[in-house]
C-alpha positions, -999 to 999 in steps of 0.1 A, spaced: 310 849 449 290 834 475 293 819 510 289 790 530 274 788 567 279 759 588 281 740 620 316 724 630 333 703 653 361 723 663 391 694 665 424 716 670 430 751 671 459 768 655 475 804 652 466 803 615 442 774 612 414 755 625 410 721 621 374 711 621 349 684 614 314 686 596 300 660 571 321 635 581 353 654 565 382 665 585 398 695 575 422 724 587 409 759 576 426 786 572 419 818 596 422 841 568 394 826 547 369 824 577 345 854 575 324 847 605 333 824 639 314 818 667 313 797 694 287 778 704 273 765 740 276 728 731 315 728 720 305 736 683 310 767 660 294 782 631 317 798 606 310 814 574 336 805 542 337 815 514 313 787 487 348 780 468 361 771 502 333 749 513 334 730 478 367 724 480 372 709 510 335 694 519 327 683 485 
């Protein structure tokens, strides 16, 4: 199993998701499947999901 790293919008911010924006898909993430977050300067994040993740919901 492999993983996905990319750049998001961050839309909304829940307790146990994250709704964000990348590729011109909106999508609400679960915390739980997020293996990397971190905030970036210009209102962006880069997360790391799991490839199974990113194809389901980006693809």
């Amino acid at each position: 199993m492999g993983t996905e790293t990319l750049t998001v919008k961050v839309i909304e911010d829940r307790e146990k998701s994250i709704k964000v924006e990348c590729n011109g898909a909106t999508v609400f993430l679960p915390r739980s499947q997020i293996e990397r977050y971190t905030d970036k300067p210009d209102g962006k994040a880069l997360i790391t999901i799991p490839a199974w993740l990113y194809r389901e919901k980006f693809e």
